[in-house]
N, C-alpha and C positions, 0 to 999 in steps of 0.2 A: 128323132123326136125331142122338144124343147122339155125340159125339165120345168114344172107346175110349178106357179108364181108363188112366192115365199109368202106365208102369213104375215099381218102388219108387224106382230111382235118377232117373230124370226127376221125378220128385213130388218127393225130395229137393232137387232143384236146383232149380226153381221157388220149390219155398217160403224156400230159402235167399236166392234171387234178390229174393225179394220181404220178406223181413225185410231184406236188406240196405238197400234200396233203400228201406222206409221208414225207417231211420237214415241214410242219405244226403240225401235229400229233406227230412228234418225240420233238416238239419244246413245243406245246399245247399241250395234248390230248382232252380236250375240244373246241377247236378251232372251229370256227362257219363254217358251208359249205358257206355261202356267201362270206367270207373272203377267202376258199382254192377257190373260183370259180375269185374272182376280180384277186388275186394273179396271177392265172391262166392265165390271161386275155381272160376269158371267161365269159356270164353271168349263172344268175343262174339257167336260162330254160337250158342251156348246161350243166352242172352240172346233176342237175337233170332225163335227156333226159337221159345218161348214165346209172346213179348209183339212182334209186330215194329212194334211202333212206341212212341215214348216215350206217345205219348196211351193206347194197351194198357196198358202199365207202371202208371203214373198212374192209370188208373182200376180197375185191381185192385186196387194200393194202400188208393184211398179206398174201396174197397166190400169189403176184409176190413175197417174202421174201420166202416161202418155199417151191415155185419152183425153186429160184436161192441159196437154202443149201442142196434140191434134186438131181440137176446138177451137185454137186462138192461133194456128199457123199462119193462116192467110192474112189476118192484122197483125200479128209480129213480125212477118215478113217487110209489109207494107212499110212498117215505121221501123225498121232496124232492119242493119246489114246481117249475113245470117246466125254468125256465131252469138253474139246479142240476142236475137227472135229465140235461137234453141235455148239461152239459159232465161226465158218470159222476159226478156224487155229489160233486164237491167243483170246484175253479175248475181244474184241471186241462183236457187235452183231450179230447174225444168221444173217442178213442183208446184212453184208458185207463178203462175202468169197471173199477169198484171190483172 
């Protein structure tokens, strides 16, 4: 059974939690969740309410990043050879397609 769609201001917080925390993590890797949660301005029962453990955090993180190099496979493919397509179309990271 699918877990009940997040209120607008919970979906808010989530995704703010989770942009922060890949600018934090790209910044730190060790960076404390209390810090990506203050950042956030969120506290840390909100933080944790989502994602309650840093391995949760972490791996939303990387799986909005290889949903959106998922989405743009077949046009990176198209216009670059493969190594190129996997880092989005230029030496940058899988992170950011084009």
């Amino acid at each position: 059974m699918a877990a009940p769609p997040l209120r607008a201001h919970a979906a808010e917080n989530r995704a703010r939690i989770l942009a922060v925390a890949r600018a934090e993590i790209t910044a730190d890797p060790d960076v404390k969740l209390n810090a990506i949660a203050q950042r956030a301005g969120v506290g840390q029962a909100t933080l944790y309410r989502h994602f309650p453990t840093r391995a949760d955090l972490l791996a939303e993180v990387y799986r909005a990043d290889v949903d959106a190099l998922v989405e743009t496979a077949d046009t990176l493919l198209a216009d670059h050879d493969p190594l190129t397509a996997l880092h989005g179309g230029s030496t940058g990271s899988p992170s950011t397609p084009p």
